[in-house]
N, CA, C and O atoms as a GROMACS GRO file, in nm:
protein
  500
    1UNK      N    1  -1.587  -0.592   0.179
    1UNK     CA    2  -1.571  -0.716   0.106
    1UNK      C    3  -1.642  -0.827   0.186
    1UNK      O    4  -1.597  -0.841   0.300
    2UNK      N    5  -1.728  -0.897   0.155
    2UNK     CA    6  -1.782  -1.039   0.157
    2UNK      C    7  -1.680  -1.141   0.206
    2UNK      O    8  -1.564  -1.160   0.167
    3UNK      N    9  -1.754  -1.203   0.302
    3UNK     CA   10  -1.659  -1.307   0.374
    3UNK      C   11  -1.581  -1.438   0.236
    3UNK      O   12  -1.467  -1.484   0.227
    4UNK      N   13  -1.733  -1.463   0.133
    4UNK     CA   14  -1.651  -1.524   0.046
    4UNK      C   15  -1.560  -1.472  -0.047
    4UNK      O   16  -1.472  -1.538  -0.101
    5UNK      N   17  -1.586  -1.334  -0.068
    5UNK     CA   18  -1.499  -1.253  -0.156
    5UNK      C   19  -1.344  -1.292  -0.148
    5UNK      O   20  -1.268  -1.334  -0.235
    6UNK      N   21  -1.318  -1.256   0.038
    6UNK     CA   22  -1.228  -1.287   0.108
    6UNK      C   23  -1.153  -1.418   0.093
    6UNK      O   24  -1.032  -1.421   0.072
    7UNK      N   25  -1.244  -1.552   0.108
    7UNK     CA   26  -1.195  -1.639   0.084
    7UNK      C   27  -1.159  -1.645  -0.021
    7UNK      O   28  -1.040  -1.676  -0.029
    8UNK      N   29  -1.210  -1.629  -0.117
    8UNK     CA   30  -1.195  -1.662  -0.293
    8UNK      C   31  -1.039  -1.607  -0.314
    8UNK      O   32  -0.949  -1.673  -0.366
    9UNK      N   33  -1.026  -1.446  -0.253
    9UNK     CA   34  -0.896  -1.449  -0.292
    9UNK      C   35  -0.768  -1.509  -0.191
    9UNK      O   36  -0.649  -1.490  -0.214
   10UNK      N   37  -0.815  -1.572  -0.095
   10UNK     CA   38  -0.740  -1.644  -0.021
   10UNK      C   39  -0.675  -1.746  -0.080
   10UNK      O   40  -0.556  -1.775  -0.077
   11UNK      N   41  -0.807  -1.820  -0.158
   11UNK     CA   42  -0.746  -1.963  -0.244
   11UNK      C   43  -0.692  -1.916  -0.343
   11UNK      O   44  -0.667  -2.002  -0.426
   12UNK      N   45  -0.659  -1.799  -0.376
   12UNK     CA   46  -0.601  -1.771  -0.518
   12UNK      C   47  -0.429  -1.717  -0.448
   12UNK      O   48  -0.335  -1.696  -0.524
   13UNK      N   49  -0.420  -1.708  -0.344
   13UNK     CA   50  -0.254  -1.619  -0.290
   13UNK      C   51  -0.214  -1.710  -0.318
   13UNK      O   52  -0.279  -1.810  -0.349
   14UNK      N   53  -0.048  -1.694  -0.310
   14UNK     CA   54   0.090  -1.738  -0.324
   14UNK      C   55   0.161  -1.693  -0.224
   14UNK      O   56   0.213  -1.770  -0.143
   15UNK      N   57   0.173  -1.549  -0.218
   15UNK     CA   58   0.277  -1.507  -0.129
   15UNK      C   59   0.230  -1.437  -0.035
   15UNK      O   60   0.153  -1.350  -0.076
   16UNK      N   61   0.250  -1.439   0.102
   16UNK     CA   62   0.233  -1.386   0.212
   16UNK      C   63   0.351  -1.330   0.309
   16UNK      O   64   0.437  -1.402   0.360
   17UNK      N   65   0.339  -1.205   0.323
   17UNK     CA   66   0.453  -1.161   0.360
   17UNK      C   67   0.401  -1.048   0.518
   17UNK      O   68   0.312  -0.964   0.507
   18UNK      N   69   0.466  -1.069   0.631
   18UNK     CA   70   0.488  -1.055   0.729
   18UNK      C   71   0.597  -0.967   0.764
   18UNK      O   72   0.718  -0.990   0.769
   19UNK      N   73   0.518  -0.841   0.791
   19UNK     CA   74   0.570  -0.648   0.829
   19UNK      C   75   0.535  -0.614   0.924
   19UNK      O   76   0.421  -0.637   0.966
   20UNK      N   77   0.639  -0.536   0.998
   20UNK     CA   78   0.631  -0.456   1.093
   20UNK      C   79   0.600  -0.314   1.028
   20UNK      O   80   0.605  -0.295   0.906
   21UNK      N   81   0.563  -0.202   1.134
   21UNK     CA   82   0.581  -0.062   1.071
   21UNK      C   83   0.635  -0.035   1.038
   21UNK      O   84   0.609   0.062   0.968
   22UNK      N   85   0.789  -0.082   1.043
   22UNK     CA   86   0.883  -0.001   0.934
   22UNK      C   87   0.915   0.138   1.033
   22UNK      O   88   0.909   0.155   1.155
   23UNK      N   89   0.945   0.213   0.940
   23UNK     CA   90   0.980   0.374   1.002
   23UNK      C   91   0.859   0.459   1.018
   23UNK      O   92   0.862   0.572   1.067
   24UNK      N   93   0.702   0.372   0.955
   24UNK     CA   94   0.605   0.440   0.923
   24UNK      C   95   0.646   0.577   0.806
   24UNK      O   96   0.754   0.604   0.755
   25UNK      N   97   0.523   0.637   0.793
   25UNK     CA   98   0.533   0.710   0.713
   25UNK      C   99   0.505   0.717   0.593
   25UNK      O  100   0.386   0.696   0.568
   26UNK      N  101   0.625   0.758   0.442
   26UNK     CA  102   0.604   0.754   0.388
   26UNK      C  103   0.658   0.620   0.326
   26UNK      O  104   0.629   0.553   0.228
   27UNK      N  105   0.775   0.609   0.451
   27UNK     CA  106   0.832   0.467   0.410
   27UNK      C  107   0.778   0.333   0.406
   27UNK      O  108   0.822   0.239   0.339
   28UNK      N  109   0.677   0.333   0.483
   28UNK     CA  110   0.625   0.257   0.490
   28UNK      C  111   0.499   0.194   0.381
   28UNK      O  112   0.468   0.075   0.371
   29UNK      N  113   0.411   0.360   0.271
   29UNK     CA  114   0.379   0.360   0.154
   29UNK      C  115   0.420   0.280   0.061
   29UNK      O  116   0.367   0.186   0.002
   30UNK      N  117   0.586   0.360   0.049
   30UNK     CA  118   0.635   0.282  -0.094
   30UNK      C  119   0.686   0.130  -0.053
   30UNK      O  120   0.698   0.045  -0.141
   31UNK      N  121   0.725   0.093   0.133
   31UNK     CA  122   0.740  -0.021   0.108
   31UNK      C  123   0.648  -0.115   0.048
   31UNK      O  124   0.678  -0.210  -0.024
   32UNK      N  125   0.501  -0.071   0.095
   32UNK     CA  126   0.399  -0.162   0.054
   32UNK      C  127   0.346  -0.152  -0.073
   32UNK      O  128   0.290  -0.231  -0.149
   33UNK      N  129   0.383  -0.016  -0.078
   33UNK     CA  130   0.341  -0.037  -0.290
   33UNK      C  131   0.430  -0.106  -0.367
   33UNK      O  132   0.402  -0.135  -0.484
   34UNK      N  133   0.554  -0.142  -0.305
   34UNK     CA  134   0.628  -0.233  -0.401
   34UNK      C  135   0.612  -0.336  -0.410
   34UNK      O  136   0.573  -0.395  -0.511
   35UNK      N  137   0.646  -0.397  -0.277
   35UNK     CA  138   0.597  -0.553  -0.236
   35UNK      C  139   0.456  -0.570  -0.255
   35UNK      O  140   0.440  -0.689  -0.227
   36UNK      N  141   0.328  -0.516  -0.289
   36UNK     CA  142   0.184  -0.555  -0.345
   36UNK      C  143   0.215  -0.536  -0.488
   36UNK      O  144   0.142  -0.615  -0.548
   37UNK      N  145   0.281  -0.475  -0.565
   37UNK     CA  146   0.315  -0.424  -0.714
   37UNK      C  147   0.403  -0.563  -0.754
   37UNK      O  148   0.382  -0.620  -0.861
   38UNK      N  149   0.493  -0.608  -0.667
   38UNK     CA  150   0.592  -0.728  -0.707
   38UNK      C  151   0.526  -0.827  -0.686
   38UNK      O  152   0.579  -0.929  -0.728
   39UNK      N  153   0.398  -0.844  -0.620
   39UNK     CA  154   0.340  -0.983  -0.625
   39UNK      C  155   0.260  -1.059  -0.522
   39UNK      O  156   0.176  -1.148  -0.530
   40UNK      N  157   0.325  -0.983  -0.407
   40UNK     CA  158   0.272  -1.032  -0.242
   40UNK      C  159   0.098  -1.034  -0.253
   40UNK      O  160   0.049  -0.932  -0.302
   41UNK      N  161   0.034  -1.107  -0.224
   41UNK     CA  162  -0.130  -1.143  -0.217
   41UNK      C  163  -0.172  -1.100  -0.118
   41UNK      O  164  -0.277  -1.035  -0.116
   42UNK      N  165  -0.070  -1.138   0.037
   42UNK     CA  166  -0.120  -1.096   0.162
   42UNK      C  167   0.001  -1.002   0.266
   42UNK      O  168   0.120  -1.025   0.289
   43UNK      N  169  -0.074  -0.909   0.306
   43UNK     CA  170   0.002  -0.842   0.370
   43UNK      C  171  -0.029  -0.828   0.550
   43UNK      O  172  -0.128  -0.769   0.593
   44UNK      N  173   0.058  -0.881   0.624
   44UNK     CA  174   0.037  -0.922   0.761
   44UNK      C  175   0.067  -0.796   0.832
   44UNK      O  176   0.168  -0.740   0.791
   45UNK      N  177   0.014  -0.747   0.913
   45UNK     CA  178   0.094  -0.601   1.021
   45UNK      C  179   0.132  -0.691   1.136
   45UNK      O  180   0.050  -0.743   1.211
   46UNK      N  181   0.255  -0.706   1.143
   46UNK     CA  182   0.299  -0.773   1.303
   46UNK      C  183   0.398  -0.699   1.352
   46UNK      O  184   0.512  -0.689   1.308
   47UNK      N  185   0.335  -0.630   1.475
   47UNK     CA  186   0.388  -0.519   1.534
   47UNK      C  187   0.404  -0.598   1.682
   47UNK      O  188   0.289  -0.620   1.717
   48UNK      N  189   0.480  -0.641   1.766
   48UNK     CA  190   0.455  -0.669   1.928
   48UNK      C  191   0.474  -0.546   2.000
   48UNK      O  192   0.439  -0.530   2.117
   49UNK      N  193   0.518  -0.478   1.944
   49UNK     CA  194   0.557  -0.344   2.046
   49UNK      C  195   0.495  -0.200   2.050
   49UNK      O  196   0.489  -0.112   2.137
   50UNK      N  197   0.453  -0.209   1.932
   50UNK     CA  198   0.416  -0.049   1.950
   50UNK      C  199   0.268  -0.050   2.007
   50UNK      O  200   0.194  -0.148   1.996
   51UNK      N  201   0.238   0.049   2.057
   51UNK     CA  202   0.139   0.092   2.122
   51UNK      C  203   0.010   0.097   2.006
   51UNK      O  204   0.042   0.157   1.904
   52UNK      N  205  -0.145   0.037   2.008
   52UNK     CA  206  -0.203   0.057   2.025
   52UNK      C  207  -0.289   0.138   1.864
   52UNK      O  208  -0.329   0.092   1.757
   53UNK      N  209  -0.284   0.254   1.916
   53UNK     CA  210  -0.314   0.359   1.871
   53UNK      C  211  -0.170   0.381   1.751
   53UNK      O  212  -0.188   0.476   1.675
   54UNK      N  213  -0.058   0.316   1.733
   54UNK     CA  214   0.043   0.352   1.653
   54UNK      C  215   0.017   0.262   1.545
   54UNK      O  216   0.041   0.296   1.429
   55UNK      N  217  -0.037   0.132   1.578
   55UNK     CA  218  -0.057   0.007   1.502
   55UNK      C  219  -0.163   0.081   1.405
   55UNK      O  220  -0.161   0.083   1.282
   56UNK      N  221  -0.284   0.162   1.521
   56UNK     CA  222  -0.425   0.174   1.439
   56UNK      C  223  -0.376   0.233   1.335
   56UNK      O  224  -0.422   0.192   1.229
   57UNK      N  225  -0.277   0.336   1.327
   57UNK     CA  226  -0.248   0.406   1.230
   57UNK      C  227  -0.221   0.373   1.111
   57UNK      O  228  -0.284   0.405   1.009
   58UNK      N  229  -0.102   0.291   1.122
   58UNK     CA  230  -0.047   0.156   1.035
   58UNK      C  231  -0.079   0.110   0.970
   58UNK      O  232  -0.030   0.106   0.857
   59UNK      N  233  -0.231   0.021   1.024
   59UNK     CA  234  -0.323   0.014   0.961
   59UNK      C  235  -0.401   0.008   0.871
   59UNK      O  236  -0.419  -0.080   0.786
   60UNK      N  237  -0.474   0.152   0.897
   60UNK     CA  238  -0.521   0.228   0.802
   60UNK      C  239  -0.450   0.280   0.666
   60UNK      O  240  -0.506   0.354   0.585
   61UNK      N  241  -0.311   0.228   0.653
   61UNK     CA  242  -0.225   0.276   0.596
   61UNK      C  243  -0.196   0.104   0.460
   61UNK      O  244  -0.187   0.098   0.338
   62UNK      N  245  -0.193   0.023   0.547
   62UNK     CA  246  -0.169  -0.120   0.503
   62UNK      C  247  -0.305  -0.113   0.439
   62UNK      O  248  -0.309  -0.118   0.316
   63UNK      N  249  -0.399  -0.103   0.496
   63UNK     CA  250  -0.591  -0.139   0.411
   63UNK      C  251  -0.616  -0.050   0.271
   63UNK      O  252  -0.680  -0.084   0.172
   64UNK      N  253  -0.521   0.115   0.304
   64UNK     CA  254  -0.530   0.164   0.215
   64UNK      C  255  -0.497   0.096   0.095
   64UNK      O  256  -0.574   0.081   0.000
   65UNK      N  257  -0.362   0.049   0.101
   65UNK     CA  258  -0.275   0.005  -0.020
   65UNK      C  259  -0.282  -0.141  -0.064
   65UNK      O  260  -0.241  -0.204  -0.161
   66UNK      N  261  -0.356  -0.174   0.059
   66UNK     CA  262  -0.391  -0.321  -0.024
   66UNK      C  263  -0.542  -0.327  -0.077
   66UNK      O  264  -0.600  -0.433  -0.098
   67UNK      N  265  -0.585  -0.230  -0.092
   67UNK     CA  266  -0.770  -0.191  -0.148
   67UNK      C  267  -0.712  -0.172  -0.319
   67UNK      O  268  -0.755  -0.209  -0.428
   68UNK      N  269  -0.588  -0.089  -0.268
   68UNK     CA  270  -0.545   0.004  -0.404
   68UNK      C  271  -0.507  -0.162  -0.472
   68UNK      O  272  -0.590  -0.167  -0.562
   69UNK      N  273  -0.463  -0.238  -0.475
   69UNK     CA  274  -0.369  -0.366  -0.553
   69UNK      C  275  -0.482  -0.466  -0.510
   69UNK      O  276  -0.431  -0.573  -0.543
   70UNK      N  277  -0.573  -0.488  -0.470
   70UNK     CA  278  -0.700  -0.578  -0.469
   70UNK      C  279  -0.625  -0.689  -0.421
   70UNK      O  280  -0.610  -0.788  -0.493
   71UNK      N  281  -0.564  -0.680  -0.278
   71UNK     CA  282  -0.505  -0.769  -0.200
   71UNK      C  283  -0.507  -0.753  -0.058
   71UNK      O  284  -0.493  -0.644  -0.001
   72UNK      N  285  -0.529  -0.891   0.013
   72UNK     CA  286  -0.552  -0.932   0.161
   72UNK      C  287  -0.488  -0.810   0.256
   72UNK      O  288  -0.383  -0.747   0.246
   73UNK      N  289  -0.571  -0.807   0.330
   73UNK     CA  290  -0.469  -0.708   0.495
   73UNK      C  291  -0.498  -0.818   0.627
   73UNK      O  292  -0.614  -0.853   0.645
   74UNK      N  293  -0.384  -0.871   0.720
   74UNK     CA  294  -0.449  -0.939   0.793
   74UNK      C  295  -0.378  -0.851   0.945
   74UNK      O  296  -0.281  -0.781   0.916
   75UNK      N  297  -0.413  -0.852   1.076
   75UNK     CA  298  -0.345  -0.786   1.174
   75UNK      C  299  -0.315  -0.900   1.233
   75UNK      O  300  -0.400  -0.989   1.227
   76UNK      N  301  -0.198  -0.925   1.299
   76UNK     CA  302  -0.167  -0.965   1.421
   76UNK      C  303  -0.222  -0.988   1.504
   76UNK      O  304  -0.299  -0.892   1.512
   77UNK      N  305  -0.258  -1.095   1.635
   77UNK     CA  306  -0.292  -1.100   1.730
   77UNK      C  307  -0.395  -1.018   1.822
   77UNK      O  308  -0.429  -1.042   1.938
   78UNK      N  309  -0.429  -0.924   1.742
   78UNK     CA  310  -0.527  -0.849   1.755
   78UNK      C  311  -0.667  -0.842   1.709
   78UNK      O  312  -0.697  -0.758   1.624
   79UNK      N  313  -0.783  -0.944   1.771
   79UNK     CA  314  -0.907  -0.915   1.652
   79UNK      C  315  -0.992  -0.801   1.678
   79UNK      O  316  -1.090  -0.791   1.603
   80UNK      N  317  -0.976  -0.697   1.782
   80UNK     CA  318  -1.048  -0.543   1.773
   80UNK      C  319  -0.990  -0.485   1.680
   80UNK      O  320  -1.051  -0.446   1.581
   81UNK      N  321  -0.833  -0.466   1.702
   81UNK     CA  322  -0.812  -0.395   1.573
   81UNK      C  323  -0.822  -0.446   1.420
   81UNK      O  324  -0.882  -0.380   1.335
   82UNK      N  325  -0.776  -0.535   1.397
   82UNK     CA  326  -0.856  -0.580   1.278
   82UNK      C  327  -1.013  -0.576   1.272
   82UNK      O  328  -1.050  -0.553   1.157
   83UNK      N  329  -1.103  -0.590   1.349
   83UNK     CA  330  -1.280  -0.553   1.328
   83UNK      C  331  -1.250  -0.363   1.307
   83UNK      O  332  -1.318  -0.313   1.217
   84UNK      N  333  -1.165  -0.276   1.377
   84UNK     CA  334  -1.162  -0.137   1.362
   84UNK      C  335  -1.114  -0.076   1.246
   84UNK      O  336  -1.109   0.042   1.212
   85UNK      N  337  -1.073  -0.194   1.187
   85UNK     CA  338  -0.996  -0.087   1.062
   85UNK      C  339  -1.001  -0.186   0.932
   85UNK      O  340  -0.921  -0.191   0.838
   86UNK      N  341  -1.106  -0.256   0.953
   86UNK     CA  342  -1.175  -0.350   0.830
   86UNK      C  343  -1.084  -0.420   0.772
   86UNK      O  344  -1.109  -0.458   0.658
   87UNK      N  345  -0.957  -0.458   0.832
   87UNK     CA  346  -0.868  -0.571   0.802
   87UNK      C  347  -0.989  -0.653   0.746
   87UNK      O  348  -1.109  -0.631   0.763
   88UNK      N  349  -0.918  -0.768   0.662
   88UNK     CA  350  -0.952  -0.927   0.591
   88UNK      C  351  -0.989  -1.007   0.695
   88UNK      O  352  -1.103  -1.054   0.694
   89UNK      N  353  -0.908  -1.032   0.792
   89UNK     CA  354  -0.872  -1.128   0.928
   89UNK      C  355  -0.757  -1.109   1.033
   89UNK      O  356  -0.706  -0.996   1.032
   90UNK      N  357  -0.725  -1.168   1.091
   90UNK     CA  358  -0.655  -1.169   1.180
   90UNK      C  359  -0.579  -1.295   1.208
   90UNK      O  360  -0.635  -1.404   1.203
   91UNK      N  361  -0.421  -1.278   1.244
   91UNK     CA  362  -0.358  -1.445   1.260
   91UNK      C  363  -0.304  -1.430   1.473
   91UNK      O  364  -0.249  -1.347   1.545
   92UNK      N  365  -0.353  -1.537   1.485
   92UNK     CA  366  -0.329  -1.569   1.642
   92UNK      C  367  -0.245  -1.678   1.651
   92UNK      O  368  -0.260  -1.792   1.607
   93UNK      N  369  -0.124  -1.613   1.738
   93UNK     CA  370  -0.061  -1.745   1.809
   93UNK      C  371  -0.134  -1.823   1.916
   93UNK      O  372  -0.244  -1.792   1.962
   94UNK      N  373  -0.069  -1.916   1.947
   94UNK     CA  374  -0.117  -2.037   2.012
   94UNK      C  375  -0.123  -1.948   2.168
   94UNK      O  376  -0.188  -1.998   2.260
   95UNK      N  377  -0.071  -1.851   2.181
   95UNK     CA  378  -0.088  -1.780   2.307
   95UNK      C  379  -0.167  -1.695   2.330
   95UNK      O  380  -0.186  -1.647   2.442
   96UNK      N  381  -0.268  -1.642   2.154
   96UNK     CA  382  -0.365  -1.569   2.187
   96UNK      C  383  -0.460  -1.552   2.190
   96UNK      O  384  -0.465  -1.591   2.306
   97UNK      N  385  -0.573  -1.522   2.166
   97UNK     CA  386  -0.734  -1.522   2.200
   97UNK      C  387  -0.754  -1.677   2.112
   97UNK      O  388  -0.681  -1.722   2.025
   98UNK      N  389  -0.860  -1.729   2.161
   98UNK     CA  390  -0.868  -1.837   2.161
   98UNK      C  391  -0.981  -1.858   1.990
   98UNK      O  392  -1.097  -1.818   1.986
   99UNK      N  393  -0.923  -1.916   1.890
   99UNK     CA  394  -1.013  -1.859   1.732
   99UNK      C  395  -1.161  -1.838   1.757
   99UNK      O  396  -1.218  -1.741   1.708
  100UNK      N  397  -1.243  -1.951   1.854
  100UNK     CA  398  -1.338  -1.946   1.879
  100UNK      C  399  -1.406  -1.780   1.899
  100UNK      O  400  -1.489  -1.714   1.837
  101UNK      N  401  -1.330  -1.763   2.004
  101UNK     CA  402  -1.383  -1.618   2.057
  101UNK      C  403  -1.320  -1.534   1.936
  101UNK      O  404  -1.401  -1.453   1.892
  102UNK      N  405  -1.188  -1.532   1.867
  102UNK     CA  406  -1.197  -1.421   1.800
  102UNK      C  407  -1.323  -1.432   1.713
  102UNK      O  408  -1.400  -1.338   1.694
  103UNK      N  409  -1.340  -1.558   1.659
  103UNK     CA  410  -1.485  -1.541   1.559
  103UNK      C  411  -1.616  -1.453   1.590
  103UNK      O  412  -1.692  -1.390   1.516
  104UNK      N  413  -1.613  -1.476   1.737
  104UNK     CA  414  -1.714  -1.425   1.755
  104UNK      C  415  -1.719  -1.278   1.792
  104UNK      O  416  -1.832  -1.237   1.818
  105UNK      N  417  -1.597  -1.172   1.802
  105UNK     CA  418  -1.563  -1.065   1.750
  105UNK      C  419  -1.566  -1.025   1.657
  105UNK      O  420  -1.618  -0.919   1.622
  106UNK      N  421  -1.492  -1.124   1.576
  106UNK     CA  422  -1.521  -1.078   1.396
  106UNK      C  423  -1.641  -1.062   1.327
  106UNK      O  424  -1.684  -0.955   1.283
  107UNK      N  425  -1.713  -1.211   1.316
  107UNK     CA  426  -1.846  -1.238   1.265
  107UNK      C  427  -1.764  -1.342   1.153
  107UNK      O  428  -1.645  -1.346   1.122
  108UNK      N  429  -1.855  -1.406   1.118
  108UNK     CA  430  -1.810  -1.502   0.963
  108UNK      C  431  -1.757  -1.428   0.845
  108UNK      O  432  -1.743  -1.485   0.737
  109UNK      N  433  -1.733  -1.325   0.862
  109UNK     CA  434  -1.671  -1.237   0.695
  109UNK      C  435  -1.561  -1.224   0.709
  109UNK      O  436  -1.495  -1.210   0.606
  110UNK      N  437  -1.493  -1.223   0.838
  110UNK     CA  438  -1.322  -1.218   0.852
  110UNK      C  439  -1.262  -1.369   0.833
  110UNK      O  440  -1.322  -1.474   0.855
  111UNK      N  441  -1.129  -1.354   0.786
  111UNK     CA  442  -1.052  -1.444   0.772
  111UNK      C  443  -0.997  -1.491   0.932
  111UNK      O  444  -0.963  -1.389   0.992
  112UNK      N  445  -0.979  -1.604   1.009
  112UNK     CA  446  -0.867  -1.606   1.087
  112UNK      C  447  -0.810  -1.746   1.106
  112UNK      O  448  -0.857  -1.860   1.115
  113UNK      N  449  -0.698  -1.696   1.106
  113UNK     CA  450  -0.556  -1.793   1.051
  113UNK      C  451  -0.465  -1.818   1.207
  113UNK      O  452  -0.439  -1.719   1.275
  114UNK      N  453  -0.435  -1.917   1.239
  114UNK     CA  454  -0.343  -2.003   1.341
  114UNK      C  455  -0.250  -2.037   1.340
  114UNK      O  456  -0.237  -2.101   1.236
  115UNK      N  457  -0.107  -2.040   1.430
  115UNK     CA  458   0.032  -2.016   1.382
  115UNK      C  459   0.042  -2.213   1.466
  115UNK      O  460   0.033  -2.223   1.588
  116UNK      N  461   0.057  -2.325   1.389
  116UNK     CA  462   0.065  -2.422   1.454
  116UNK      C  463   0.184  -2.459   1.483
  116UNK      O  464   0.244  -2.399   1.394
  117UNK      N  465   0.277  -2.523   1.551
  117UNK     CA  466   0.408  -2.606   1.571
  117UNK      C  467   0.425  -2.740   1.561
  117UNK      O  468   0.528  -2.787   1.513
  118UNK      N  469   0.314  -2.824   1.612
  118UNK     CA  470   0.311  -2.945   1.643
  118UNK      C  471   0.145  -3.041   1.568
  118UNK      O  472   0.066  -2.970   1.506
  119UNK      N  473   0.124  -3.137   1.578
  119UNK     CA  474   0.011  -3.224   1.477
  119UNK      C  475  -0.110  -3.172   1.568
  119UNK      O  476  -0.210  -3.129   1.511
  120UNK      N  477  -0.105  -3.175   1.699
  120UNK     CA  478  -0.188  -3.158   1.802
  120UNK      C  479  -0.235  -2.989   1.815
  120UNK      O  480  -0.341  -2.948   1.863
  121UNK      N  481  -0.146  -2.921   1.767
  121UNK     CA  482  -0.192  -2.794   1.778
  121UNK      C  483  -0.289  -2.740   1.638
  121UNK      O  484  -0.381  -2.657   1.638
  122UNK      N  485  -0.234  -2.816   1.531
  122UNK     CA  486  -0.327  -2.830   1.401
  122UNK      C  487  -0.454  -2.874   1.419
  122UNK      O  488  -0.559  -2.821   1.381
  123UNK      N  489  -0.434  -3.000   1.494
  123UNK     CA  490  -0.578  -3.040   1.514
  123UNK      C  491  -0.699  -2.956   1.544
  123UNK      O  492  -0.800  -2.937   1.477
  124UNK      N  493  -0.644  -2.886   1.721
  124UNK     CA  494  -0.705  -2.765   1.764
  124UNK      C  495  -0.742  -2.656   1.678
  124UNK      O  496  -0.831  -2.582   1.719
  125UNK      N  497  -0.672  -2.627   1.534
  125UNK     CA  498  -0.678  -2.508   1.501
  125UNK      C  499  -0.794  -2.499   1.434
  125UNK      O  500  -0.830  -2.392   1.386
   0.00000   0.00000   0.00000
């Protein structure tokens, strides 16, 4: 998908909803075929804990099902794994890679989104 593709359906979401793996599996399938079937636009993987290689999996699992419902995948704090598994974008806290540099991991076709608290941290974003 095209960086504006991306955007276009950015300006069109409503609901954005923020998942962990779950039990993985299969549970993790029908969780996301419901919640993309009921309405959700964007689907976030925010994992802090699992390893790596468990996320990649995840993943590939979230991109599947949001290809299938023609809706956003974004990763967590992570912009390799989102560039590895053709996520939309990626959302960074204020504690993590700095947007600048993730951009320049991504390239201009990824989405990336900033978790702000304060007027001053908006500014920055």
């Amino acid at each position: 998908m095209t960086g504006d593709e991306r955007r276009a359906r950015l300006a069109q979401a409503r609901l954005y909803l923020c998942t962990g793996i779950r039990d993985g599996g299969e549970d993790l399938e029908r969780f996301l075929d419901a919640v993309l079937s009921a309405g959700v636009d964007i689907v976030q993987l925010r994992e802090k804990t699992a390893p790596v290689d468990v996320q990649r999996d995840a993943a590939k699992v979230f991109r599947r099902l949001t290809d299938k419902h023609a809706k956003l995948f974004v990763v967590n704090d992570h912009p390799n794994l989102a560039a590895s598994t053709d996520a939309d974008g990626v959302h960074l806290g204020q504690e993590d890679m700095d947007p600048n540099k993730a951009r320049r991991v991504l390239g201009n076709d990824f989405l990336i989104g900033r978790s702000t608290h304060a007027p001053d941290e908006l500014l920055r974003a």
